[in-house]
VMD Tcl script that draws the C-alpha trace (Angstrom):
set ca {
  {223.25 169.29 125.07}
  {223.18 166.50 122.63}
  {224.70 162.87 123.93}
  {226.77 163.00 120.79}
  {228.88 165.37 122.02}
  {230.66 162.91 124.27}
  {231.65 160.72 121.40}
  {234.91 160.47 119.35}
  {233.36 159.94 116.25}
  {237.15 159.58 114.25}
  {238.52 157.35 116.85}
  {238.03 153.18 115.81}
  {238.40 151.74 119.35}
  {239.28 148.57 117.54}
  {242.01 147.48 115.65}
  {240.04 145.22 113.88}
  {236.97 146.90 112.41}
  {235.24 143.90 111.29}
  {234.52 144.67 107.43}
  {232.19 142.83 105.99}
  {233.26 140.68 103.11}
  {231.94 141.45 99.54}
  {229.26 139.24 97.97}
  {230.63 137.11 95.49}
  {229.27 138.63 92.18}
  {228.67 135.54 90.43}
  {225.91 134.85 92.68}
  {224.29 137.85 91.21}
  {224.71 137.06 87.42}
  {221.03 135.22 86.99}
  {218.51 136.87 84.81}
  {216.05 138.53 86.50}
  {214.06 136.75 84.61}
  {214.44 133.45 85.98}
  {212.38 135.00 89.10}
  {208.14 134.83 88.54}
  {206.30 137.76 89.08}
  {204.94 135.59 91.86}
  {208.04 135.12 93.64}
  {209.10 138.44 93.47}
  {205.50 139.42 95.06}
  {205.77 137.02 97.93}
  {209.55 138.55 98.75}
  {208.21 141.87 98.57}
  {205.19 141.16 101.01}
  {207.53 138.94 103.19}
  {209.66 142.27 103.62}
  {206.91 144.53 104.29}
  {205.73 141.97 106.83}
  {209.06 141.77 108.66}
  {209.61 145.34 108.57}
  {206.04 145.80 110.76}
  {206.02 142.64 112.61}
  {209.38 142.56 114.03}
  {209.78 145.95 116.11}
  {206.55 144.82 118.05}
  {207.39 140.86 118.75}
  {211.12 142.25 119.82}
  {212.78 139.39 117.74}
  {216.44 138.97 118.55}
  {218.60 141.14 116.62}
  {221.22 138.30 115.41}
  {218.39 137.08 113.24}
  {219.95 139.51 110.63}
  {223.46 139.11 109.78}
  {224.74 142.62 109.20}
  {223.17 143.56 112.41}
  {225.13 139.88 113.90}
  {228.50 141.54 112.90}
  {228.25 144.72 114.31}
  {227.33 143.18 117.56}
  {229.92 140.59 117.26}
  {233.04 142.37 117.17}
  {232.69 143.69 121.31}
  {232.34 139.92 121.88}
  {235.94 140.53 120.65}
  {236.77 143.78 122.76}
  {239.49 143.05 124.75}
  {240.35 144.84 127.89}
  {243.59 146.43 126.78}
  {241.88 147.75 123.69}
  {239.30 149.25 125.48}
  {241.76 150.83 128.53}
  {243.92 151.70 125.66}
  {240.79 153.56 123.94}
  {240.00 155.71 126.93}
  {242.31 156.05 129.01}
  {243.98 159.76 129.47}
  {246.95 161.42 131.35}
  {247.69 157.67 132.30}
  {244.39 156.77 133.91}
  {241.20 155.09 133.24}
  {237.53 155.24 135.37}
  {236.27 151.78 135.69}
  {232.69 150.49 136.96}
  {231.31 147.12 136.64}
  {227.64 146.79 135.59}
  {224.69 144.42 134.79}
  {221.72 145.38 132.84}
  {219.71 146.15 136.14}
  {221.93 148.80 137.31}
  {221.79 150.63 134.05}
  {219.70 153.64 135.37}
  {222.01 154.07 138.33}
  {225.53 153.73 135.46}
  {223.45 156.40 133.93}
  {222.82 159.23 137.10}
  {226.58 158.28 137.93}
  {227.88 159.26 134.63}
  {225.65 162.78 134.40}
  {227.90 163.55 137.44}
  {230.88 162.48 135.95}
  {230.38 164.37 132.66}
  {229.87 167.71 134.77}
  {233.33 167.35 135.66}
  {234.27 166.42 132.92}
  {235.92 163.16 133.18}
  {233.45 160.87 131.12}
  {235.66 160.27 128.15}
  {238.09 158.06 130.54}
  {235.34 155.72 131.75}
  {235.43 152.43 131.27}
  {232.20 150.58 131.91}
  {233.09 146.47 132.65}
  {229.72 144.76 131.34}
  {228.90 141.51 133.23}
  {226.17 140.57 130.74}
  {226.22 140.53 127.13}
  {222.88 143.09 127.04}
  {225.15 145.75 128.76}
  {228.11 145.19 126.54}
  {226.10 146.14 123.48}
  {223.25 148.64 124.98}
  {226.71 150.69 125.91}
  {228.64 150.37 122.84}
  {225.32 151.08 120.83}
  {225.22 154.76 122.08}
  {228.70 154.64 123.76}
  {230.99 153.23 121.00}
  {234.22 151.98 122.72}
  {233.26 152.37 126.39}
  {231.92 149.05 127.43}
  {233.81 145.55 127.48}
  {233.03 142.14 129.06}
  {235.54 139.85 130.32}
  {234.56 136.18 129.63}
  {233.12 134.29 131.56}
  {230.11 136.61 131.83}
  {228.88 135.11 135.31}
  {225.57 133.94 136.18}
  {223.69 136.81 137.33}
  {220.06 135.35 138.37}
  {221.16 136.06 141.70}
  {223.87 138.28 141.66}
  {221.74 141.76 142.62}
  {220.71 140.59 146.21}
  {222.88 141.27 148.29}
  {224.70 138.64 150.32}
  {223.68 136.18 147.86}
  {226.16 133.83 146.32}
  {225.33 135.56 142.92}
  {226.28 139.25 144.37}
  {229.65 137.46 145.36}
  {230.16 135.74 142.47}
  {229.74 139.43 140.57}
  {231.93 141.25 142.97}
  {234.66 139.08 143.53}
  {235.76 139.36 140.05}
  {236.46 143.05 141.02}
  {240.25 142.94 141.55}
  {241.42 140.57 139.08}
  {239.73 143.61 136.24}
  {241.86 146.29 138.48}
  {244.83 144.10 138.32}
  {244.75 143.17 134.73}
  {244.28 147.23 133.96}
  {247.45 147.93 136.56}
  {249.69 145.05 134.95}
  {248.79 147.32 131.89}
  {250.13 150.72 132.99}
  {247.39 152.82 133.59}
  {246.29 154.51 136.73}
  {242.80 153.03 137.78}
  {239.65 154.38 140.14}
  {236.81 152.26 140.49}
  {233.48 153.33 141.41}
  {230.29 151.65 142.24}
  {227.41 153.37 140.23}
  {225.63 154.40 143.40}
  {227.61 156.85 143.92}
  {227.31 160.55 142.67}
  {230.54 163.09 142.14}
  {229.52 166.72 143.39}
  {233.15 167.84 142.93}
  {235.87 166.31 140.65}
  {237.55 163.98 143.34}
  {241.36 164.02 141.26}
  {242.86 166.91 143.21}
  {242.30 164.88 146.65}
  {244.47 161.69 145.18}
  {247.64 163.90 147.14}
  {251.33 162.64 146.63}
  {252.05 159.36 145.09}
  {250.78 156.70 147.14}
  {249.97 153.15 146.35}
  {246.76 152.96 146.77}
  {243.80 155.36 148.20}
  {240.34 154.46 149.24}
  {237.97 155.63 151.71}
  {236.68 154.87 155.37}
  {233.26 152.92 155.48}
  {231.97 154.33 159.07}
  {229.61 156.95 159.95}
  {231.47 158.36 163.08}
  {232.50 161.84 162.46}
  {236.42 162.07 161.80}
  {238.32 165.59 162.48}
  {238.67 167.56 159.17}
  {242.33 167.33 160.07}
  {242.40 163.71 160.13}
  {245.20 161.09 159.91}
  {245.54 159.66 156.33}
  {246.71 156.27 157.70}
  {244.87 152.77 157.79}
  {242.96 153.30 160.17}
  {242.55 150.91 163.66}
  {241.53 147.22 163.04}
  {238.04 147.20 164.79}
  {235.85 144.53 166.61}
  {236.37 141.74 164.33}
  {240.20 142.50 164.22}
  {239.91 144.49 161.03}
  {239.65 148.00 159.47}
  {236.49 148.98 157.75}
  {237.28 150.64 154.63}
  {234.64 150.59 151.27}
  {235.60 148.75 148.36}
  {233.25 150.91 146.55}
  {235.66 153.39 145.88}
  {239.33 152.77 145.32}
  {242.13 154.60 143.06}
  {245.18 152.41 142.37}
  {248.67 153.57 140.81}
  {250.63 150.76 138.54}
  {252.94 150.16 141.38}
  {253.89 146.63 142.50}
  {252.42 147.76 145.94}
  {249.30 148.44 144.52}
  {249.56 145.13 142.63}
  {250.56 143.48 145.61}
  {247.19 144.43 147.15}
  {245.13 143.35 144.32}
  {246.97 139.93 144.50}
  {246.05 139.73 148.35}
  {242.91 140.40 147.86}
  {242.18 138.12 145.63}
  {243.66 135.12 147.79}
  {241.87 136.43 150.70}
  {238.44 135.81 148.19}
  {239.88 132.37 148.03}
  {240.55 132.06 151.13}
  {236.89 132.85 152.71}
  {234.51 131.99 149.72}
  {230.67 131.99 150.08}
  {228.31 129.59 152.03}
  {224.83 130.04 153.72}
  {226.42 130.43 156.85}
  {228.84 132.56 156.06}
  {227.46 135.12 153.71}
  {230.62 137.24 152.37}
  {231.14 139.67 150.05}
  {234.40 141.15 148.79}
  {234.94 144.10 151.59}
  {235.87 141.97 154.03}
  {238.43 140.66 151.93}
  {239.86 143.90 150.55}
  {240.27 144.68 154.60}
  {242.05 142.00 155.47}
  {244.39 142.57 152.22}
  {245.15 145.55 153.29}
  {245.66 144.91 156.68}
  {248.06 142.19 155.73}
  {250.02 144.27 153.27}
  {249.95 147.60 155.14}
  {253.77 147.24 155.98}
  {254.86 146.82 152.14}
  {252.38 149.48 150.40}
  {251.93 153.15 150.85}
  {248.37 153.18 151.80}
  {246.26 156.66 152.14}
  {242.94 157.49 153.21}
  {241.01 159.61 151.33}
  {239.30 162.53 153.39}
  {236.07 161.89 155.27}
  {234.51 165.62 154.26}
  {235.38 164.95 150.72}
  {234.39 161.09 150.19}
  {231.46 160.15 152.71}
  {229.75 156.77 153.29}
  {225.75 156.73 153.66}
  {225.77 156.18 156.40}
  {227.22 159.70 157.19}
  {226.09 162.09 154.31}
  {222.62 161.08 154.56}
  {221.67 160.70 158.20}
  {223.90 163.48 159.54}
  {222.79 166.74 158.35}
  {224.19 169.18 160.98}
  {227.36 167.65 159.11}
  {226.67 167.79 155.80}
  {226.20 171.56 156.65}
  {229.08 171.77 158.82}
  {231.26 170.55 155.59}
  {229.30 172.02 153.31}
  {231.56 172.81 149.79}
  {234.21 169.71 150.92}
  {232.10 167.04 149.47}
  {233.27 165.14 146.49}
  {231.75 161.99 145.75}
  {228.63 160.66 147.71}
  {227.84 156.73 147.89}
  {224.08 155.90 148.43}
  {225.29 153.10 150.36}
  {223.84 152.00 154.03}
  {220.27 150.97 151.88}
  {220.07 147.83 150.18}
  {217.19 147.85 147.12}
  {217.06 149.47 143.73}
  {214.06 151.43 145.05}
  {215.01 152.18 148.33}
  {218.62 153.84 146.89}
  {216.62 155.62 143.92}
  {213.89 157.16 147.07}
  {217.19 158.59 148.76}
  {218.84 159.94 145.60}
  {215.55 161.64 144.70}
  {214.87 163.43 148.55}
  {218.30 164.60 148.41}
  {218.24 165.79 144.94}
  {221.12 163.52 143.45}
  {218.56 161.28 141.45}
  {219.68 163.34 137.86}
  {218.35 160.88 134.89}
  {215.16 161.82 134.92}
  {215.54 165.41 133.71}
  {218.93 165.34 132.44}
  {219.15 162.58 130.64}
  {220.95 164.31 127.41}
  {223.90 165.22 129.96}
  {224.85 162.00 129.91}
  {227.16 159.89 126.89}
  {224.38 157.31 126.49}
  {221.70 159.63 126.25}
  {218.22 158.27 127.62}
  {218.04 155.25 128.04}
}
mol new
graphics top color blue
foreach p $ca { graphics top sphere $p radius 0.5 }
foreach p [lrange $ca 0 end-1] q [lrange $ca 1 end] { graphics top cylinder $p $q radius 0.2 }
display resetview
């Protein structure tokens, strides 16, 4: 199935297309003849030379204005233009990627188009090489929200770089909220087996999922759970789905402060989940909180080193996070022995094709 089929090829996600201004024509009103047979042989070879040279040296692409434009108008993407673009029934799908998770943006959205929820994702770039890789073969589907942050570090996790990336996290889901739209959020190492929509029950504030691997009862209690040793709950940050609800705003807002409130040092190396915990522990009297079923949303930890049950739940499971592994390889190794590792054979079944 081609990639093409994923596209809304009538639909201008921007207001402003960008058209290219008209040459002025008096520029063009020379003689010919005022150009040498010489001259005209050196432009001609000088083309040739650029048209063979340049795919191999990989010479930047702004070197050529037309090719400048094209790129330059996502610089001017804004967020509400793209949420506007795909958002549907009210919600939008949101990830936030650099150009080294591309392969795993890719397996996540084959899984996503089988359900067939691709045409609300929204993919938040964090470099400028993801903004434009995804609109090239995604048109509409990628934005970046300036300041693109330094990312020489920000893949390691614990690293100040890694918290730097993910502790811009809830001031996207807030911005998207203060606009309207429902909003679930996704890491891209995660995989949907099932579409995950008719679990988000009743109207609730916000809905996430636990982060341990101790088996819960099928029948379990859709409360925060218990604070535990360090005098918090551990719920994943990986995978939350927000109404626009001033409760669900209100945790966003906490969240963020609590960021503030414990940044990143050497000794202390944080991330944003501890944060997100302690926002929701702090707000759990004001919002209507729900926790997403264990059977249907499992961390690593669980789905991948339990397998009495995985085959005890066999048929619940929604999405899957590749989570309890740190390292590109070491995530792709799982995904491939469990048979959730889908971009190297279907590749097509995703909107950006192969990449």
């Amino acid at each position: 199935m081609s990639q093409f089929l994923h596209q809304r090829p009538l639909h201008n996600p921007l207001s402003d297309p960008y058209p290219i201004s008209p040459r002025n024509s008096i520029n063009f009103q020379r003689p010919m003849s005022l150009l040498s047979r010489t001259t005209l042989l050196v432009l001609l070879s000088l083309l040739v030379l650029l048209g063979i040279i340049l795919p191999w040296t990989g010479t930047p692409v702004f070197m050529f204005p037309n090719t400048a434009s094209s790129l330059a108008k996502w610089r001017d993407y804004t967020l509400s233009q793209a949420a506007s673009f795909v958002a549907k029934n009210g919600t939008v799908i949101v990830c936030a990627v650099s150009q080294p998770y591309l392969p795993f943006l890719n397996n996540w959205l084959i899984s996503i188009s089988r359900q067939k929820h691709q045409d609300q994702v929204l993919v938040i770039a964090e470099d400028y090489a993801t903004l434009y890789k995804v609109n090239e073969k995604w048109p509409g589907h990628a934005v970046l929200i300036p300041p693109a942050p330094d990312l020489q570090t920000a893949h390691k996790f614990g690293s100040q770089g890694f918290f730097n990336f993910t502790s811009r996290r809830p001031r996207h889901l807030l911005h998207i909220l203060d606009l309207g739209y429902n909003v679930m959020y996704n890491d891209v190492d995660m995989v949907w087996l099932k579409d995950p929509f008719p679990y988000l029950e009743g109207n609730h504030d916000v809905y996430f999922t636990d982060d341990m691997a101790a088996v819960k009862p099928l029948d379990h209690s859709h409360h925060l759970p218990p604070p535990g040793k360090k005098g918090r709950t551990y719920i994943c940050s990986c995978m939350i789905f927000l109404r626009p609800t001033d409760g669900a705003k209100l945790v966003m807002k906490k969240w963020i402060e609590e960021l503030q409130a414990q940044p990143w040092s050497k000794a202390k190396k944080a991330n944003d989940q501890p944060a997100f915990n302690w926002a929701l522990n702090k707000t759990a009297g004001q919002v209507d909180l729900y926790l997403l079923p264990q059977a249907a949303f499992p961390t690593g930890g669980l789905f991948f080193k339990n397998q009495t049950w995985v085959q005890e739940t066999k048929g619940r499971h929604a999405i899957i996070h590749n989570n309890y592994i740190t390292g590109f390889e070491k995530k792709i190794k799982r995904f491939h022995d469990f048979g959730l590792w889908l971009v190297d054979d279907q590749a097509s079944e995703s909107p950006l094709g192969r990449l």
